[in-house]
C-alpha positions as CSV (number, residue, x, y, z in Angstrom):
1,X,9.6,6.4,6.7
2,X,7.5,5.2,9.5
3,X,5.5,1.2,9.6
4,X,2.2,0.9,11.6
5,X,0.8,-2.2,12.2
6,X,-2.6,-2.6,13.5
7,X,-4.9,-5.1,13.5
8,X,-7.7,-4.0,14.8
9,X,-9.7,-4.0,11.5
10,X,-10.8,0.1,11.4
11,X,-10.8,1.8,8.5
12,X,-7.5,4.3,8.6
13,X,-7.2,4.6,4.9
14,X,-11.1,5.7,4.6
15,X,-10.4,8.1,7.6
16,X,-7.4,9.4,6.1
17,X,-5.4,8.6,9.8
18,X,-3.3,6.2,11.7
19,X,-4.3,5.3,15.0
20,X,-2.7,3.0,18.1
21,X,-3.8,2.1,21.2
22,X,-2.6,1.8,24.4
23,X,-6.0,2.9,26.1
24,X,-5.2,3.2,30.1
25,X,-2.0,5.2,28.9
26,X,-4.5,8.1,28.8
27,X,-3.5,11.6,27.0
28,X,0.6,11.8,26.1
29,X,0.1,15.0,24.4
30,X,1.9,16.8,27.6
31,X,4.6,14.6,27.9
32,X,7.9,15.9,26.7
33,X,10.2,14.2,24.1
34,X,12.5,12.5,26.6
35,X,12.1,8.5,27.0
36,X,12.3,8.7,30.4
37,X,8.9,10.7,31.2
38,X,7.1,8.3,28.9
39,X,8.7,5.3,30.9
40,X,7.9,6.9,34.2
41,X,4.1,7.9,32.9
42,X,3.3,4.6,31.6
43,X,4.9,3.1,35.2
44,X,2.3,4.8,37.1
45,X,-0.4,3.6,34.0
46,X,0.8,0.2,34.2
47,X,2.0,-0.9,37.7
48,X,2.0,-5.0,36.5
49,X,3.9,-4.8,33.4
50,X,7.9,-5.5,33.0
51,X,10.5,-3.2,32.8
52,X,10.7,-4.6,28.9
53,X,7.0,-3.9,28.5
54,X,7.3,-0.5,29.5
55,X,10.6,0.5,27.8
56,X,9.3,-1.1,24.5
57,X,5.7,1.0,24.6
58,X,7.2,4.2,25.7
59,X,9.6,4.0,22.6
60,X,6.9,3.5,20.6
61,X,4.2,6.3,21.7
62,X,7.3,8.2,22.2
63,X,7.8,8.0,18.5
64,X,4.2,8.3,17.8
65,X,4.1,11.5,19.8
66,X,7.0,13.2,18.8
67,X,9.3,11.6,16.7
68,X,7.1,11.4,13.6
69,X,6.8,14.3,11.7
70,X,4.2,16.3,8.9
71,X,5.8,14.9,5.6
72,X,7.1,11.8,7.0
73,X,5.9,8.9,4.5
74,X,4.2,5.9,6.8
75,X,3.7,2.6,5.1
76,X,0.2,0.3,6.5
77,X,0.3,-3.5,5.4
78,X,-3.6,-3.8,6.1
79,X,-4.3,-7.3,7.2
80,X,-7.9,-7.6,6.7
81,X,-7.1,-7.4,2.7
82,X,-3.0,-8.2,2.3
83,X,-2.2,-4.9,0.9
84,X,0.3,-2.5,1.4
85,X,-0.3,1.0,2.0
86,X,1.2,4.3,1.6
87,X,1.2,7.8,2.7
88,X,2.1,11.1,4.2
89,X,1.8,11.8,7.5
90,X,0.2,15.6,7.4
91,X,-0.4,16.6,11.0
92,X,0.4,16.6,14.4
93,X,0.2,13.8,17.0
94,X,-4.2,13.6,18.4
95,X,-5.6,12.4,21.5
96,X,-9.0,11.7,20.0
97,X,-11.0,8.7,22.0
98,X,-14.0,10.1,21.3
99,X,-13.5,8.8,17.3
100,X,-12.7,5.6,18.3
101,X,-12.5,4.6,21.8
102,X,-10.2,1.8,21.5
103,X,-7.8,3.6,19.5
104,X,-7.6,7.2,20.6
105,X,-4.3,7.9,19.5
106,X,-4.2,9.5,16.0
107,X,-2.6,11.3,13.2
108,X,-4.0,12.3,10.1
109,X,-2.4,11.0,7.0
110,X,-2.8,11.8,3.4
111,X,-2.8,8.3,1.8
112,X,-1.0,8.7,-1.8
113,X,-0.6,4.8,-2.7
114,X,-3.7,2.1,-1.4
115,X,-4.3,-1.4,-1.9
116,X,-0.8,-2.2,-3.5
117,X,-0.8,-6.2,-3.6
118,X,1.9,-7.5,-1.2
119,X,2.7,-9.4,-4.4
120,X,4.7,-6.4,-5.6
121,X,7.5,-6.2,-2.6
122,X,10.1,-8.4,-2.4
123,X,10.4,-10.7,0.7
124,X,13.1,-9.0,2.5
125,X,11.0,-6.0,2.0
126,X,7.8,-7.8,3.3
127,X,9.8,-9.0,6.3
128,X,11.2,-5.5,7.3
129,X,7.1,-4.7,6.8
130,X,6.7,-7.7,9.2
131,X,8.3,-5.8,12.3
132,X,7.3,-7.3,15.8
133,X,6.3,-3.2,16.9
134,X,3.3,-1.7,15.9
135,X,5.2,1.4,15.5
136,X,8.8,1.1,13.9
137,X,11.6,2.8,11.7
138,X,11.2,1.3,8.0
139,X,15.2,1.5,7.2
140,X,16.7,-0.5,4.5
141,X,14.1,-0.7,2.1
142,X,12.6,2.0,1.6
143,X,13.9,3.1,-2.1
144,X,11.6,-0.1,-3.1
145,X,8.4,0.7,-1.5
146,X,8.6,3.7,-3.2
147,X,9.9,3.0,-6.5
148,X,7.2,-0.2,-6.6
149,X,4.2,2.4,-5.6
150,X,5.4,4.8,-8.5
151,X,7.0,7.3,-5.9
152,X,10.4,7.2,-7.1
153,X,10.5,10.9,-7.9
154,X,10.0,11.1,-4.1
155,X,12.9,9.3,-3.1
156,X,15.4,12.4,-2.2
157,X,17.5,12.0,0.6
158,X,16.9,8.2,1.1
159,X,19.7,6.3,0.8
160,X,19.1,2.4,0.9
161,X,22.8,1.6,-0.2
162,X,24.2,1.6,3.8
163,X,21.5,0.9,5.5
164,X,21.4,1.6,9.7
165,X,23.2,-1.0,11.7
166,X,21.8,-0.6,15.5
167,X,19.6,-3.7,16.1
168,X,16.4,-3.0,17.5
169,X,13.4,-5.6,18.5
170,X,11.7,-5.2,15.4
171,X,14.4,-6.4,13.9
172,X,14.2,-10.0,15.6
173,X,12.4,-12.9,13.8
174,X,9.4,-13.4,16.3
175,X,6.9,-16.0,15.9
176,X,4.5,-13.2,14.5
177,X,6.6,-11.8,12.0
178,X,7.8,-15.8,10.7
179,X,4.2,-16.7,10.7
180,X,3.3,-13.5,8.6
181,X,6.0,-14.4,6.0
182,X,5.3,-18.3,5.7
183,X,1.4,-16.6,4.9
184,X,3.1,-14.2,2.2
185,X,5.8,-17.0,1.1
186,X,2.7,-19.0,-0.1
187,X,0.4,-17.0,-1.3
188,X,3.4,-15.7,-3.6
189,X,3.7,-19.2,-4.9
190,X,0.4,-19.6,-5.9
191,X,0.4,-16.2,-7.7
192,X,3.6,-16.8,-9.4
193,X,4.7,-20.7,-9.6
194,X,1.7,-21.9,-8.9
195,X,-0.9,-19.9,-10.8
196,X,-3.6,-21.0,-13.2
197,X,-4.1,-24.4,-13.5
198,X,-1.1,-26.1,-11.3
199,X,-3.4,-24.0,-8.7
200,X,-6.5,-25.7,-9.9
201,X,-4.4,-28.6,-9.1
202,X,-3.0,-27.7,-5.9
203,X,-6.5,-27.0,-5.1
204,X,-7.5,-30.6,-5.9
205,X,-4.9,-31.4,-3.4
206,X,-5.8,-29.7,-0.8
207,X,-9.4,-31.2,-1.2
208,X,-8.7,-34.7,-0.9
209,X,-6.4,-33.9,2.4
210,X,-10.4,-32.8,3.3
211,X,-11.3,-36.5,2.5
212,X,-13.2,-35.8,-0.9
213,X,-12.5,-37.3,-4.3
214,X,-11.2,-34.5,-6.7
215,X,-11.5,-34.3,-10.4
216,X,-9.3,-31.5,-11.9
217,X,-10.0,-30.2,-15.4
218,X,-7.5,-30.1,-18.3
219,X,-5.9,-26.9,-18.7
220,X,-8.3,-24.5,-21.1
221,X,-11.4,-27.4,-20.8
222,X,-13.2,-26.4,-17.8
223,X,-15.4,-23.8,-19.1
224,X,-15.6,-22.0,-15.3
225,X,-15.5,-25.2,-13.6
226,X,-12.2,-26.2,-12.4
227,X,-12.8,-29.1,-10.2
228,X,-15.8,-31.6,-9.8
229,X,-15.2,-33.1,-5.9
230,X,-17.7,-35.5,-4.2
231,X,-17.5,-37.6,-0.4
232,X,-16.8,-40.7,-1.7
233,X,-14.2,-42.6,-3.8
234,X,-16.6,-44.3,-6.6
235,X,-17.4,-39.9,-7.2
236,X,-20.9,-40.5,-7.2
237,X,-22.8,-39.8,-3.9
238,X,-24.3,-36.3,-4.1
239,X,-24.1,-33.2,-3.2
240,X,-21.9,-32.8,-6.1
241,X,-19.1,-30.0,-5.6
242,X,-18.4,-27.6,-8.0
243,X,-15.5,-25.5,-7.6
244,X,-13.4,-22.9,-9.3
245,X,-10.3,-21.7,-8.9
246,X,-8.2,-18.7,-9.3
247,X,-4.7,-17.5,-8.1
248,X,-4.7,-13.7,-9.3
249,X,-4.1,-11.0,-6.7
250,X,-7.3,-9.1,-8.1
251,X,-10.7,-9.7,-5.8
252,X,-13.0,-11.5,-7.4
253,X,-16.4,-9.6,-8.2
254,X,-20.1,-10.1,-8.0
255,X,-20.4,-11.3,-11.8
256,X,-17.9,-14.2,-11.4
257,X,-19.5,-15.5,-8.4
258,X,-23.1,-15.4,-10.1
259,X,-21.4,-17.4,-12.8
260,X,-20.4,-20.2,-10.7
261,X,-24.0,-20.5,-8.8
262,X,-26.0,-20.2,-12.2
263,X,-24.2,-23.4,-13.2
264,X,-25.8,-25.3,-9.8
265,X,-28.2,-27.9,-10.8
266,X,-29.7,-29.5,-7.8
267,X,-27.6,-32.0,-5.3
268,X,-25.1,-29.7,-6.7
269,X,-22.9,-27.1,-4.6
270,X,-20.5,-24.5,-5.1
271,X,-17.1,-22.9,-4.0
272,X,-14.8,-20.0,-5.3
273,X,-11.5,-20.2,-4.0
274,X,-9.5,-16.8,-4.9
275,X,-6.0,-15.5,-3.4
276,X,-7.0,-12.5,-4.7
277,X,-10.4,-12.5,-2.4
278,X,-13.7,-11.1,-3.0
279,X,-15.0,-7.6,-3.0
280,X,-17.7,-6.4,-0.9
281,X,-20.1,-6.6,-3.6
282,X,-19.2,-10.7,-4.2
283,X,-19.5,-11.5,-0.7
284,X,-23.0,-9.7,-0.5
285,X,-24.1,-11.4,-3.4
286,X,-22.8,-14.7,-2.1
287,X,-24.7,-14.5,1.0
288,X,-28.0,-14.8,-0.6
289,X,-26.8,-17.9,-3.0
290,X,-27.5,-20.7,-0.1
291,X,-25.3,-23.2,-2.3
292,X,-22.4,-21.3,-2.6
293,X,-19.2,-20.8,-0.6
294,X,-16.7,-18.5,-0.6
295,X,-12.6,-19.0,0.5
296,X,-10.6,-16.2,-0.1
297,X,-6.6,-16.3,0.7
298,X,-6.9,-16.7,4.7
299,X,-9.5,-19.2,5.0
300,X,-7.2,-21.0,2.0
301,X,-4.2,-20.4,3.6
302,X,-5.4,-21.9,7.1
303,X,-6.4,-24.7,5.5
304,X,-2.9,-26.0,3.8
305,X,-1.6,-25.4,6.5
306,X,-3.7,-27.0,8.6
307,X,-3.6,-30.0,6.3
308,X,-0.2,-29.8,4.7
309,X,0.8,-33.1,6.3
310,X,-2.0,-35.1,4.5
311,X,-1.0,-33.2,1.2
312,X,0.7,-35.6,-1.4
313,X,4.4,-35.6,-2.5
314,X,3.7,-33.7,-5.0
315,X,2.1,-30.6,-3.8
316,X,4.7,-30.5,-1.1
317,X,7.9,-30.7,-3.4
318,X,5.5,-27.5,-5.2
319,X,5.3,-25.4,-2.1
320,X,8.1,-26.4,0.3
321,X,7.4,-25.8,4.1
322,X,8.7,-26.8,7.2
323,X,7.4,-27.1,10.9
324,X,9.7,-25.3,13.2
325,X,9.8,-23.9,16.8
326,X,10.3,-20.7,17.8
327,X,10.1,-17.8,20.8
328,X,6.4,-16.1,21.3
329,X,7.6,-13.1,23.1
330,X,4.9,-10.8,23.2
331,X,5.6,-7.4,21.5
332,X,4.8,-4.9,24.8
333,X,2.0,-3.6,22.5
334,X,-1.5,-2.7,23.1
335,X,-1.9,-1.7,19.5
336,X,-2.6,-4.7,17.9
């Protein structure tokens, strides 16, 4: 079972592919399966990088190339929507630029599991997800992935129970992979701990760290309206905001959002705050509603984090964090 990172926002599962980069490495489909002719190719490619650099990319279009095989599963956490995404790979390694130039190389996939909510994996399985390469060996947990995607019967040969022991980079906690699980670790708390109306409240929070004055409903009394928020402390200067709030890992659609807007009266403003985001339809339907706003899990996410030091006692002791330093060593990857 094979992880592929990629960040680069094209759409692989429509495509039915995976794809990587590493443009001025040109065409590898000539290169034989020993790690030392990738090393020496990507030398002549790459004059200015490290020794590092070049050992870690040639292992991973090495394994790309060759290594990867027609029927190996590959899992894709997709960033653009926090999902988790599995499938088959079901040919052989592509050197196809002209699909998409800054990802030319490619192998087609037959996607048998899509938009799984990262919800569903456990967080050591989320962090093994979280590997620093954008091409690595998913080892210890790959019984789960498939079990949670309803591919158990699929499982034979894997045994999870002794998993491998030789220590590779993805295996070290980089400041990519600690930053991707803090993301996960809180989103998880609003969809479990913190979901319904403690996330109303945590939303309410969150808005007066903005410097507004928040007025949460009771629980079951909002009828759509979660929290009433204005600029000033008296909660009387207008525009008055209007905000609802939900903490479901479903996206949110087009009827929902038309909800919210149809109860603006004017001087009044809107905002939809969803961990679960929006689908395409919402956010088209949003953009002609002039009053509204939408804040699906990143731009939410940013933002306690951005402002969790303003937060108060109490939504801190609800979703602990803690500032820490750590090494940014880049990953030798032109993938991302």
């Amino acid at each position: 079972m094979w992880g592929l990172h990629h960040a680069g926002g094209q759409p692989l599962v429509e495509e039915g592919a995976i794809a990587i980069g590493w443009v001025d490495a040109g065409d590898i489909s000539d290169l034989s399966d020993e790690r030392q002719e990738f090393k020496e190719h990507l030398r002549i490619r790459f004059p200015e990088k490290s020794d590092n650099w070049i050992a870690n990319a040639a292992g991973q279009l090495l394994r790309f190339r060759h290594v990867m095989q027609p029927g190996d599963f590959v899992v894709y956490p997709r960033k653009s929507d926090h999902t988790i995404n599995i499938g088959r790979i079901s040919g052989a390694y592509r050197y196809a630029p002209e699909v998409i130039e800054r990802y030319p190389h490619r192998r087609p996939v037959e996607w048998l599991r899509t938009e799984l909510p990262r919800s569903l994996f456990s967080q050591g399985c989320l962090y093994e997800l979280g590997a620093a390469m954008s091409v690595f060996k998913v080892k210890t947990h790959r019984l789960e992935i498939l079990e949670k995607a309803g591919l158990a019967d699929e499982a034979e040969g894997f045994d999870d129970s002794t998993p491998e022991a030789d220590s590779t980079p993805e295996d070290e906690p980089t400041a990519e992979r600690i930053s991707e699980l803090t993301r996960d670790y809180i989103l998880q708390t609003f969809e479990t701990d913190l979901k319904g109306h403690p996330f109303a409240q945590f939303c309410g929070w969150v808005l007066e760290a903005l410097g507004y004055t928040a007025q949460v409903s009771r629980p079951g009394a909002d009828q759509g309206i979660d929290i009433v928020a204005t600029e000033d402390p008296l909660g009387v200067k207008r525009p008055l905001l209007k905000v609802q709030c939900k903490s479901g890992s479903g996206a949110i659609g087009s009827p929902e959002v038309q909800a919210l807007n149809g109860t603006l009266a004017e001087n009044e403003l809107g905002l939809f705050v969803a961990i679960g985001g929006f689908t395409g339809q919402a956010r088209q339907a949003a953009s002609g509603m002039p009053k509204m706003r939408l804040l699906g899990p990143d731009d939410f996410v940013d933002l306690v984090l951005d402002h969790y030091a303003d937060l108060p006692d109490e939504a801190k002791e609800a979703l602990r964090l803690r500032r820490v330093w750590v090494p940014d060593r880049g990953a030798g990857d032109e993938a991302l």
